[in-house]
TORKOL-4160 file (C-alpha; in steps of 0.2 Angstrom, whole numbers, padded with zeros to 4 digits, m for minus):
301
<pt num="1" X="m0122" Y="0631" Z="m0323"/>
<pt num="2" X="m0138" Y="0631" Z="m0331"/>
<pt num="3" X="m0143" Y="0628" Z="m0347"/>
<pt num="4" X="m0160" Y="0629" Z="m0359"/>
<pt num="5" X="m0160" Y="0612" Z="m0357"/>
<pt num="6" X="m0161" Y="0611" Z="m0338"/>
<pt num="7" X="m0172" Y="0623" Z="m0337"/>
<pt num="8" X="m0184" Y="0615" Z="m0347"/>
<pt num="9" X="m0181" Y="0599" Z="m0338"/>
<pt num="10" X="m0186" Y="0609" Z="m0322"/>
<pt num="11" X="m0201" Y="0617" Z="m0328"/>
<pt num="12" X="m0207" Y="0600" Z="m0336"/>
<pt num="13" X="m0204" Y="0592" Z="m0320"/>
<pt num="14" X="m0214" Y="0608" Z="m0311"/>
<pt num="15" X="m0225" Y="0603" Z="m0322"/>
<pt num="16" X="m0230" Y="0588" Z="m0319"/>
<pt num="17" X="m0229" Y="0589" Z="m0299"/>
<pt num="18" X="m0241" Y="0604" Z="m0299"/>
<pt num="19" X="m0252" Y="0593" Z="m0309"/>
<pt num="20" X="m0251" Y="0578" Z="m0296"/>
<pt num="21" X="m0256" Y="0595" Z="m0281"/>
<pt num="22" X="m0268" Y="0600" Z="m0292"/>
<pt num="23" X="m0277" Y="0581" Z="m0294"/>
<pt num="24" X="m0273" Y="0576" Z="m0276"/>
<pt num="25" X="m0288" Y="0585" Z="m0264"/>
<pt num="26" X="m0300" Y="0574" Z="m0274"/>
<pt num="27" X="m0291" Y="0557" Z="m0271"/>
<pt num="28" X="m0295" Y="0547" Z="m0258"/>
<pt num="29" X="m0290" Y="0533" Z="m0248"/>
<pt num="30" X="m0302" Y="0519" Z="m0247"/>
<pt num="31" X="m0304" Y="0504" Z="m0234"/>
<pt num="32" X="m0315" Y="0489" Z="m0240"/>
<pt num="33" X="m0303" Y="0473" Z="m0238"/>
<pt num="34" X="m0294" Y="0467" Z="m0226"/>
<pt num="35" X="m0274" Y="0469" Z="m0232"/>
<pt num="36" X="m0267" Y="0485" Z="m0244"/>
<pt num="37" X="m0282" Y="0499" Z="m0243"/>
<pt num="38" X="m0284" Y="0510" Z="m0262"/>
<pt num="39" X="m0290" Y="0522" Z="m0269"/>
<pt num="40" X="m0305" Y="0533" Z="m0275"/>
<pt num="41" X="m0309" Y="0549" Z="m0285"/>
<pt num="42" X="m0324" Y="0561" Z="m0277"/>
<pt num="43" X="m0334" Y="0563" Z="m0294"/>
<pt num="44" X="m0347" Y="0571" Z="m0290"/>
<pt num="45" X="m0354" Y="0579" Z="m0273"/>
<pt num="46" X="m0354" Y="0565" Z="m0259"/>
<pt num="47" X="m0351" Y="0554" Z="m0273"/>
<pt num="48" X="m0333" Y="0541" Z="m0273"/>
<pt num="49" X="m0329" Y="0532" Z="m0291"/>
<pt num="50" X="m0316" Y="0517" Z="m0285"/>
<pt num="51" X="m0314" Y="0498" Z="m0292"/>
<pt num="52" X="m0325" Y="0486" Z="m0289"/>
<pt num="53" X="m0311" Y="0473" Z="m0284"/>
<pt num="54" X="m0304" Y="0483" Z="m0272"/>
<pt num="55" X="m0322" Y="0481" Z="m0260"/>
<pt num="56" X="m0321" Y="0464" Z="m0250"/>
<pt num="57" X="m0336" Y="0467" Z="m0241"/>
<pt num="58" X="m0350" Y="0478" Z="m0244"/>
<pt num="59" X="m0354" Y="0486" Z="m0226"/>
<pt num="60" X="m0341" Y="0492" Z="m0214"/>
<pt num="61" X="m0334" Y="0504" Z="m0227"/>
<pt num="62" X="m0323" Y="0520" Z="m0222"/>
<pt num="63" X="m0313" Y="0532" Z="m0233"/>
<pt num="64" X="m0300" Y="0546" Z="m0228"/>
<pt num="65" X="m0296" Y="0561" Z="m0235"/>
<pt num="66" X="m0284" Y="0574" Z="m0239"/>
<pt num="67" X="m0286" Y="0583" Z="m0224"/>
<pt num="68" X="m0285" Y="0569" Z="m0211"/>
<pt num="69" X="m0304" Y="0564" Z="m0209"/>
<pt num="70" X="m0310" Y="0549" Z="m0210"/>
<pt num="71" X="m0330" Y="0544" Z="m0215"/>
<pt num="72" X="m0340" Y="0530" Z="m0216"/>
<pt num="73" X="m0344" Y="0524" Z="m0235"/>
<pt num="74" X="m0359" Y="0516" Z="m0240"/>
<pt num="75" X="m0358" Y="0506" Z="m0256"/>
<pt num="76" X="m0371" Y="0514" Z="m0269"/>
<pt num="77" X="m0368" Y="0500" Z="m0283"/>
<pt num="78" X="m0354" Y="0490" Z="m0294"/>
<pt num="79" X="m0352" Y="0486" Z="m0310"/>
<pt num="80" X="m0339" Y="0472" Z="m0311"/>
<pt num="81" X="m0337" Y="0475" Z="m0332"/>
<pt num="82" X="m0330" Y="0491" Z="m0327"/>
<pt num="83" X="m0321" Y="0485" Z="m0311"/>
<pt num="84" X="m0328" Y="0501" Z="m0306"/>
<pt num="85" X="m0340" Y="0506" Z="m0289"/>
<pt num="86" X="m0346" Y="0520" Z="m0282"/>
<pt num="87" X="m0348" Y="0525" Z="m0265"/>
<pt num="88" X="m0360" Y="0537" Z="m0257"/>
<pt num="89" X="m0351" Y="0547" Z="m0241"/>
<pt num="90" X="m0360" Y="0560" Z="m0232"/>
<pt num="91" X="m0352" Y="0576" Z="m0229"/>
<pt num="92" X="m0338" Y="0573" Z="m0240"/>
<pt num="93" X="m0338" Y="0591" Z="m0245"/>
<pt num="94" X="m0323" Y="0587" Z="m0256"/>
<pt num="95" X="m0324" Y="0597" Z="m0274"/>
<pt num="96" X="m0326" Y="0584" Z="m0287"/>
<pt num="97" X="m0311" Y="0580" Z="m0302"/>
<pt num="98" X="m0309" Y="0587" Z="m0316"/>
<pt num="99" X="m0312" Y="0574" Z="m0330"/>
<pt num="100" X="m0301" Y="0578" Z="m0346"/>
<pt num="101" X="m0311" Y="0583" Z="m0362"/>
<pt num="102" X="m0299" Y="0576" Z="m0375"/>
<pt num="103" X="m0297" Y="0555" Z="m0377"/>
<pt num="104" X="m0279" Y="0549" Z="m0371"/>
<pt num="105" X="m0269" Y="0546" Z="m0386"/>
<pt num="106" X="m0255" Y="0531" Z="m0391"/>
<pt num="107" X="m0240" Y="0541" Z="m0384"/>
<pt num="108" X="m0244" Y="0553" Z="m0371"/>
<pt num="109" X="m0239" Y="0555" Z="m0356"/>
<pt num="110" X="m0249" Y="0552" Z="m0341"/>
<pt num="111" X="m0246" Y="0548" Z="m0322"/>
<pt num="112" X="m0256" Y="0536" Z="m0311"/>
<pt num="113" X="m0261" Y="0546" Z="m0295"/>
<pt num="114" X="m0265" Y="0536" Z="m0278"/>
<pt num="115" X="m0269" Y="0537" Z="m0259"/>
<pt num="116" X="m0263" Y="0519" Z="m0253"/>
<pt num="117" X="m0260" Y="0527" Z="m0237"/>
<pt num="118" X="m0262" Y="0541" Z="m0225"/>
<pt num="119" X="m0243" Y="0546" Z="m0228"/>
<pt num="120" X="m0252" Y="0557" Z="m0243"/>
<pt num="121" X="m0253" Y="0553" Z="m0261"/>
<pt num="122" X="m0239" Y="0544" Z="m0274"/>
<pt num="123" X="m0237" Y="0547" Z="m0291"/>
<pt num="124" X="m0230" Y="0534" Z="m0306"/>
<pt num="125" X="m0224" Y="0542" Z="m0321"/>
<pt num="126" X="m0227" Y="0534" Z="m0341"/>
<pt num="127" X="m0236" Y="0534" Z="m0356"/>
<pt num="128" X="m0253" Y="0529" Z="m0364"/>
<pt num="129" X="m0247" Y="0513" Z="m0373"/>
<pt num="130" X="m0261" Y="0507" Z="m0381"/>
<pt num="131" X="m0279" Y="0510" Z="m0382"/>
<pt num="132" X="m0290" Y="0499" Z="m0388"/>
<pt num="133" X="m0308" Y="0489" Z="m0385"/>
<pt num="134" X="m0319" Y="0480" Z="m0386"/>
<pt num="135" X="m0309" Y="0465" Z="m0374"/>
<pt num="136" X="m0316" Y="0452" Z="m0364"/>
<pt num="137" X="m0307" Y="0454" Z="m0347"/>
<pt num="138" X="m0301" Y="0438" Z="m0338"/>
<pt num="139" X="m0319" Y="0440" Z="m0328"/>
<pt num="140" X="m0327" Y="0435" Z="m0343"/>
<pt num="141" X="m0334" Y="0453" Z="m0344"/>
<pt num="142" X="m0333" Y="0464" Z="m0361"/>
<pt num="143" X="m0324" Y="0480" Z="m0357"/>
<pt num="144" X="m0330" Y="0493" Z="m0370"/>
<pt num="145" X="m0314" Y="0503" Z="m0370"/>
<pt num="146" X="m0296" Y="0504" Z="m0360"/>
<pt num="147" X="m0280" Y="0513" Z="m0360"/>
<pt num="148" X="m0264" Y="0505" Z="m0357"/>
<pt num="149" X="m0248" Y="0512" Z="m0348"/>
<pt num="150" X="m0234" Y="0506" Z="m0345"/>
<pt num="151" X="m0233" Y="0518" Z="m0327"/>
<pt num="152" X="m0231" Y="0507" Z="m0313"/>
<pt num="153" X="m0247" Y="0504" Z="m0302"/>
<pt num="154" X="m0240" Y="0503" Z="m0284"/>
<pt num="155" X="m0251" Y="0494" Z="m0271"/>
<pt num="156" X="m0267" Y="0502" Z="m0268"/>
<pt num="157" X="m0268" Y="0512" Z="m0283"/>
<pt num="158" X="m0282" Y="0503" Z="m0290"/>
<pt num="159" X="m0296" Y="0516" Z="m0290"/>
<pt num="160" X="m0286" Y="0531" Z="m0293"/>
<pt num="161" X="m0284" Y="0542" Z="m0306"/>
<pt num="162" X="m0274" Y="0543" Z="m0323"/>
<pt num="163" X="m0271" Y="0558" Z="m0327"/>
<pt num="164" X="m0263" Y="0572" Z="m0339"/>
<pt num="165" X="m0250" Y="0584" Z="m0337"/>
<pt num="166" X="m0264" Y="0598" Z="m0333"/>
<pt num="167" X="m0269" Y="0586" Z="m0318"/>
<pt num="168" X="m0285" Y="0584" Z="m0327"/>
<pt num="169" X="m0293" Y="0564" Z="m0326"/>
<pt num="170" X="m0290" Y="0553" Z="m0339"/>
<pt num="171" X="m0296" Y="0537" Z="m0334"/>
<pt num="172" X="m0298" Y="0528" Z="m0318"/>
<pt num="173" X="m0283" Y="0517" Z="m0312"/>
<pt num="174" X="m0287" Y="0497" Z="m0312"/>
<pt num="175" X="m0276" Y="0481" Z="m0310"/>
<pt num="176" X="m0293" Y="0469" Z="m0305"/>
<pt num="177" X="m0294" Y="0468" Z="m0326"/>
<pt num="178" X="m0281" Y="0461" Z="m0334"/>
<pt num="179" X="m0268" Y="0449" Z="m0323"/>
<pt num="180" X="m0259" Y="0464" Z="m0315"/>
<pt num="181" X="m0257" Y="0475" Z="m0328"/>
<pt num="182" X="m0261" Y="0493" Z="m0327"/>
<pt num="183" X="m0278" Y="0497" Z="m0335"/>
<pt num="184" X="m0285" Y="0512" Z="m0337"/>
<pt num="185" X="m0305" Y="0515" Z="m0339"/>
<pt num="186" X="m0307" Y="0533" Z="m0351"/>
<pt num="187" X="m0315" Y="0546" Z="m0341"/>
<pt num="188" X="m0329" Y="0548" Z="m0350"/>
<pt num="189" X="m0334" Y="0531" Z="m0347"/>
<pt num="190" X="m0330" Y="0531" Z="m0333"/>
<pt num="191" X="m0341" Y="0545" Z="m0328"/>
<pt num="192" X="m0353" Y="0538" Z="m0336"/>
<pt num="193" X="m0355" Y="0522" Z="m0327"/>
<pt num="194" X="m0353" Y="0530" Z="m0312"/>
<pt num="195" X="m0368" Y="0544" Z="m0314"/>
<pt num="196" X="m0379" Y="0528" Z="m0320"/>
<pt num="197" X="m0372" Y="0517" Z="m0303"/>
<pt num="198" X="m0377" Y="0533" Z="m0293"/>
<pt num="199" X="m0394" Y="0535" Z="m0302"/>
<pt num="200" X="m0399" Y="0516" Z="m0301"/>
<pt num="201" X="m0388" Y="0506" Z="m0292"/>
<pt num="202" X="m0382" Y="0495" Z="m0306"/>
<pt num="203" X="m0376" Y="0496" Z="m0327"/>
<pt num="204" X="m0389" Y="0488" Z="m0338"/>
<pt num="205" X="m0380" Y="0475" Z="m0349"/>
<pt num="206" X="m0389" Y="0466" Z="m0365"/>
<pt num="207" X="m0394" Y="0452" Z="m0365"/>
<pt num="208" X="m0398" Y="0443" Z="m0385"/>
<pt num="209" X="m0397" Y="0423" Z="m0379"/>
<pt num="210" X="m0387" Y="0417" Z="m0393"/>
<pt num="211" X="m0373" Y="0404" Z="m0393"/>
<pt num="212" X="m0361" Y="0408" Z="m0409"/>
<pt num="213" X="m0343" Y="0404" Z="m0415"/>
<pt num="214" X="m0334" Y="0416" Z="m0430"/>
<pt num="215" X="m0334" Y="0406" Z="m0446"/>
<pt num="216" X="m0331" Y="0410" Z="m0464"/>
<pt num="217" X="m0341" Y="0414" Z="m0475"/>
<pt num="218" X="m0342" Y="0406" Z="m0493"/>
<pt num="219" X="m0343" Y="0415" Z="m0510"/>
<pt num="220" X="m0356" Y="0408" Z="m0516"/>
<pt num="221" X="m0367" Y="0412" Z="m0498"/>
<pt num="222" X="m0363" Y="0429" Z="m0495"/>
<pt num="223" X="m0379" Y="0436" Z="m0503"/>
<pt num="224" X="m0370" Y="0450" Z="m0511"/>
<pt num="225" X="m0360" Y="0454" Z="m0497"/>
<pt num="226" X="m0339" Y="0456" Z="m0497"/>
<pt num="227" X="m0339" Y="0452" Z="m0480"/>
<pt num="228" X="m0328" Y="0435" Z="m0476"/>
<pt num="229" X="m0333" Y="0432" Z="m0459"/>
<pt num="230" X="m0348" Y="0429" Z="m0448"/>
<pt num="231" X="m0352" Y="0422" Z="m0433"/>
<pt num="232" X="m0363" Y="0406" Z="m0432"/>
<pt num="233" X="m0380" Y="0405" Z="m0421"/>
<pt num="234" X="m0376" Y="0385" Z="m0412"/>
<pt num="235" X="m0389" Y="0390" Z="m0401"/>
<pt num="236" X="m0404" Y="0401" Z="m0399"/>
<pt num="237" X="m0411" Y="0401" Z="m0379"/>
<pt num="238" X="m0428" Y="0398" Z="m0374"/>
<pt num="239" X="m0440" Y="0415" Z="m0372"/>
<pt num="240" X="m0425" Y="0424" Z="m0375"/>
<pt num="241" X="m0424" Y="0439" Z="m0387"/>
<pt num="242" X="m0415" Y="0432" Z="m0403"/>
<pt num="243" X="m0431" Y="0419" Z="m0400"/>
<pt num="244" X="m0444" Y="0433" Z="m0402"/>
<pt num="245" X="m0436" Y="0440" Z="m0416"/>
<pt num="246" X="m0436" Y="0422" Z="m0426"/>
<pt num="247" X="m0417" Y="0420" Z="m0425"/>
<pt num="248" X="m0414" Y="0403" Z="m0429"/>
<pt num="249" X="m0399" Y="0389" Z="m0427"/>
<pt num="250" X="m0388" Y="0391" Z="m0444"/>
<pt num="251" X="m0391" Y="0407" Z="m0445"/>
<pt num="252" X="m0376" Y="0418" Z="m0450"/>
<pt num="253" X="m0374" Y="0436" Z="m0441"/>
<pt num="254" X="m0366" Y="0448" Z="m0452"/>
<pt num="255" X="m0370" Y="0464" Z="m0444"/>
<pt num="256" X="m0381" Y="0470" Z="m0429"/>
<pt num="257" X="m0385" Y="0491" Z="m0426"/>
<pt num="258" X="m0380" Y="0497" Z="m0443"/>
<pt num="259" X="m0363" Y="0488" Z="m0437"/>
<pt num="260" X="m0352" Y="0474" Z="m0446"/>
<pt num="261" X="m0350" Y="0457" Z="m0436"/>
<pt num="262" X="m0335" Y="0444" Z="m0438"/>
<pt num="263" X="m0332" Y="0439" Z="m0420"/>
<pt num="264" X="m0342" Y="0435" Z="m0403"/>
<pt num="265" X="m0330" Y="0450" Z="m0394"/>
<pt num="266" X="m0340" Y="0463" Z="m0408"/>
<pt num="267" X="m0355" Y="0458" Z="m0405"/>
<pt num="268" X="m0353" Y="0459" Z="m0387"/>
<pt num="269" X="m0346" Y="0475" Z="m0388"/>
<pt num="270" X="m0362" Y="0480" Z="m0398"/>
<pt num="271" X="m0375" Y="0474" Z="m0380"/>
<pt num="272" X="m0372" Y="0489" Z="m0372"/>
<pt num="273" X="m0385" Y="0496" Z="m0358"/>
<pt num="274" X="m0390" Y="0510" Z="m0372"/>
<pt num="275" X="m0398" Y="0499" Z="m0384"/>
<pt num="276" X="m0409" Y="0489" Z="m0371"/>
<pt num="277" X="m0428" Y="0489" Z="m0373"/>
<pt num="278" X="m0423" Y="0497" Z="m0393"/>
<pt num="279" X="m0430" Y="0487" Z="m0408"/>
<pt num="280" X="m0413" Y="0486" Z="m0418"/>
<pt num="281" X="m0410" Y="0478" Z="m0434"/>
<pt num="282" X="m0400" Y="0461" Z="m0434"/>
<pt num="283" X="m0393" Y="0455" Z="m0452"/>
<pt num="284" X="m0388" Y="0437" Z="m0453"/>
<pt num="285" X="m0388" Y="0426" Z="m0468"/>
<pt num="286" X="m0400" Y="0412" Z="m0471"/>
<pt num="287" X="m0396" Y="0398" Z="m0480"/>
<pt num="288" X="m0389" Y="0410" Z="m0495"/>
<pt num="289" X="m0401" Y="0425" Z="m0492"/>
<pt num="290" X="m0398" Y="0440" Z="m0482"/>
<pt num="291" X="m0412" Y="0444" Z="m0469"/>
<pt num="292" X="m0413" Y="0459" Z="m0457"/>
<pt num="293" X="m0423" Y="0454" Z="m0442"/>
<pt num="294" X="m0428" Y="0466" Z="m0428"/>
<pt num="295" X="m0421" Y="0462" Z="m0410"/>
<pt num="296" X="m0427" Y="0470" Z="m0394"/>
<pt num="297" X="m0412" Y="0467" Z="m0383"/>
<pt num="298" X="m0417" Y="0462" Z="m0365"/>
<pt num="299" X="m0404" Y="0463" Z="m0348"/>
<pt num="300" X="m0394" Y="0454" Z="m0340"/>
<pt num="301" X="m0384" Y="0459" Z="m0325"/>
C-alpha cells in the first residue's frame, strides 16, 4: 500500500537520480595513469576541469565520453594547490556543467558523480560536512576553500563532480588533498582556476619571502592594538618583496590587506594570484610601534 510517506520517499529518490542524468553528459572518463582511470567535468567548450593528481604523465592523454567516443587530451596546465588540471580536447562538442550559484552549506545534501569506467557513471550519496579554509594540504599547498562530505569517493572519482539535488555542480571531487578523504573544491573556485589555467597555463601564487612563527603579543607592545596574536618575521629573504618594503627580522605582523594576522596558515591564505604586482599595506609591530609598510607581492609558482 502506499502511503505519503512512500511517495515522498519515491519522488526524493526520483529526485536525486534525475539529477545524476541530468549532470552525467558532461562527466567524462579520463585516462592519464597507469592503474584506475577518473574523472573530468567539460567546463567550458573543448575545455576538461579534472585533478591534478590523477595525471601521471603529461602526453599520451585520452578521455571518453558519454556516448562511447574516445579523444586524445592535451594537458593545458595544473595547479597542484587546487589538485585541479585542465585539459584541452578537440571536438569535444560536449555542453559544459552547469555550476551551482548558491555556496554548499554545513548539512546539505550532495552526491559525488564519477565516470571510472566505460560501464557509465556511479553516484555516492551524503552530505556537505564541513566547509572551511584556509588549510595547508599535506602537499604543503594553501587551499583557499573546501567542502567536506562524508559521501563515499569510489575509485576513479577524483575529478568528478559534487553536486546538488538540481544536478547543478558544486565543487570538483578530489582525494589527492587530504589522506583519502573526500574533498570538494567550490565551484566557483573551481572555475575560476580553471578559466585562469585555460588562459595562461598556470595560477599565479604570491610570493612575500618571509620566514614567521605565531607568537603573542604583550600588553604592553601591542601599540594600542587588542589583538593577542601575531606572527614573527625569523627571516626576511634576499631581493625578496618583504625586503623592498623594509620588513625587517623582529618585526611582528599583525594584519596584511585591511585583514587580521595571528597564524602562518592566514597569511598564506591572504598571497593569492589577485594581489600579485598590487602595492598592499602590511601592519607589523616594531619594537612597541605600529608601522604600516607597503608590499608589492611577487610570484611563486
Amino acid at each position: 500500500m502506499t502511503t505519503p510517506e512512500t511517495h515522498l520517499l519515491s519522488a526524493f529518490s526520483n529526485q536525486l537520480a534525475d539529477a545524476v542524468e541530468k549532470a552525467a553528459p558532461a562527466l567524462v572518463q579520463v585516462n592519464g595513469r597507469q592503474r584506475q582511470p577518473a574523472t573530468g567535468v567539460v567546463f567550458a567548450p573543448q575545455l576538461v576541469l579534472t585533478a591534478d593528481h590523477v595525471l601521471e604523465r603529461d602526453s599520451d592523454l585520452t578521455i571518453e565520453t558519454h556516448d562511447g567516443r574516445t579523444l586524445a587530451a592535451q594537458l593545458v596546465g595544473r595547479d597542484p594547490a587546487t589538485d585541479l588540471a585542465v585539459l584541452r580536447v578537440a571536438d569535444l562538442n560536449i555542453d559544459p556543467a552547469t555550476a551551482a550559484q548558491a555556496p554548499a552549506r554545513v548539512g546539505q545534501m550532495l552526491l559525488l558523480v564519477g565516470r571510472p569506467s566505460a560501464g557509465g557513471v556511479q553516484a555516492s550519496l551524503g552530505v556537505a560536512s564541513a566547509i572551511g579554509g584556509p588549510v595547508r594540504s599535506r602537499r604543503g599547498a594553501m587551499l583557499e576553500r573546501y567542502i567536506q562530505t562524508d559521501a563515499t569517493p569510489y575509485p576513479g572519482f577524483s575529478g568528478g563532480a559534487m553536486i546538488d539535488a538540481s544536478g547543478a555542480v558544486i565543487g570538483i571531487t578530489t582525494t589527492g588533498l587530504a589522506s583519502g578523504v573526500a574533498l570538494g573544491i567550490p565551484a566557483d573556485l573551481a572555475w575560476q582556476v580553471a578559466e585562469t589555467i585555460g588562459n595562461h597555463g598556470q595560477i599565479k601564487r604570491g610570493f612575500l619571502g618571509v620566514s614567521s612563527q605565531p607568537v603573542p603579543i604583550p600588553t604592553a607592545q601591542r601599540a594600542g592594538r587588542t589583538q593577542e596574536r601575531g606572527l614573527l618575521i625569523v627571516q626576511v629573504e634576499d631581493n625578496s618583496p618583504a625586503q623592498q618594503a623594509g620588513l625587517l627580522v623582529g618585526d611582528i605582523v599583525v594584519s596584511f590587506d585591511g585583514q587580521t594576522v595571528t597564524d602562518t596558515d592566514e597569511l598564506q591564505g591572504l598571497l593569492g594570484g589577485d594581489r600579485v604586482g598590487r602595492a598592499l599595506p602590511l601592519e607589523v609591530i616594531r619594537g612597541s610601534t605600529l608601522t604600516t609598510v607597503q608590499v608589492t607581492l611577487g610570484t611563486r609558482a
